[in-house]
Legacy VTK file of the C-alpha trace (Angstrom):
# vtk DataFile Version 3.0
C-alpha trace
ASCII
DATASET POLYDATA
POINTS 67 float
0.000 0.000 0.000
2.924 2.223 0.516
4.190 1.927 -3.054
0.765 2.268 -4.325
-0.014 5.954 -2.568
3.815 7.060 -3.302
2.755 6.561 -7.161
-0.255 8.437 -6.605
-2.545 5.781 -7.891
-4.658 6.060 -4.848
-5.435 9.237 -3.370
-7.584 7.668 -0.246
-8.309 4.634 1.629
-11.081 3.870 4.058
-12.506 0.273 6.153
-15.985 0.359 7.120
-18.780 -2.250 7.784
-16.420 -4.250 9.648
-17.963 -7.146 11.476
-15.764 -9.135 14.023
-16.013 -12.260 15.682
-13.930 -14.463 18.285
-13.092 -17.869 17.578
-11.758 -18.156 20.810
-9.785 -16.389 23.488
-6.951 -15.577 21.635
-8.017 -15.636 17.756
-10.958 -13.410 15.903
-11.682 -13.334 12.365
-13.551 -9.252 11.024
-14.750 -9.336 7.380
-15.200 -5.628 6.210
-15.125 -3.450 2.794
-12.026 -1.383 1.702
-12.609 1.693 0.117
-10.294 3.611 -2.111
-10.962 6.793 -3.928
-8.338 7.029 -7.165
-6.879 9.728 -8.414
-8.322 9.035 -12.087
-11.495 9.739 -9.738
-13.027 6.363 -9.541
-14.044 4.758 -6.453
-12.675 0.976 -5.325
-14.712 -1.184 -2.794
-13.509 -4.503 -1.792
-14.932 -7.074 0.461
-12.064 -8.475 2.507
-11.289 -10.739 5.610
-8.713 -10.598 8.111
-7.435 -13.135 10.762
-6.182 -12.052 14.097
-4.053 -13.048 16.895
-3.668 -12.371 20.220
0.166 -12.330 20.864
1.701 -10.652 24.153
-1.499 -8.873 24.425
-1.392 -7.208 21.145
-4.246 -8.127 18.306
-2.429 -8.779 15.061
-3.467 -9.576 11.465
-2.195 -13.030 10.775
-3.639 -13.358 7.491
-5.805 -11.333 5.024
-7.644 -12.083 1.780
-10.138 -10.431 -0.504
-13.359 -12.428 -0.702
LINES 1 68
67 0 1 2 3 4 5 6 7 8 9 10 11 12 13 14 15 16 17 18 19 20 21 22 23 24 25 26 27 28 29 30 31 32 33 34 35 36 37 38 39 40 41 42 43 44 45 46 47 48 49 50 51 52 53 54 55 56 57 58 59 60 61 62 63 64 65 66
């Protein structure tokens, strides 16, 4: 995503409708929609998941894929 904004290909980037849930203590799984506004103008939306972990007390994404 770096790369992409220093080119100038996307001007913004947003995450809403996120839904989460736990699959247990220490692992959750939110499915949401990206949205990115390009500079030709055109708007992006993506449905996407990501997979969390609870390490050290610290939520990290483990894994993400567009659905």
């Amino acid at each position: 995503m770096k790369n992409t904004f220093a080119r100038g290909t996307v001007r913004s980037a947003d995450v809403g409708r996120l839904q989460a849930s736990l699959t247990d203590a220490t692992h959750a799984t939110v499915d949401g929609v990206v949205f990115l506004l390009m500079a030709s103008g055109d708007r992006v939306s993506t449905k996407n998941q990501w997979k969390l972990e609870k390490r050290d007390d610290r939520w990290l994404i483990v894994e993400t894929k567009r659905q």
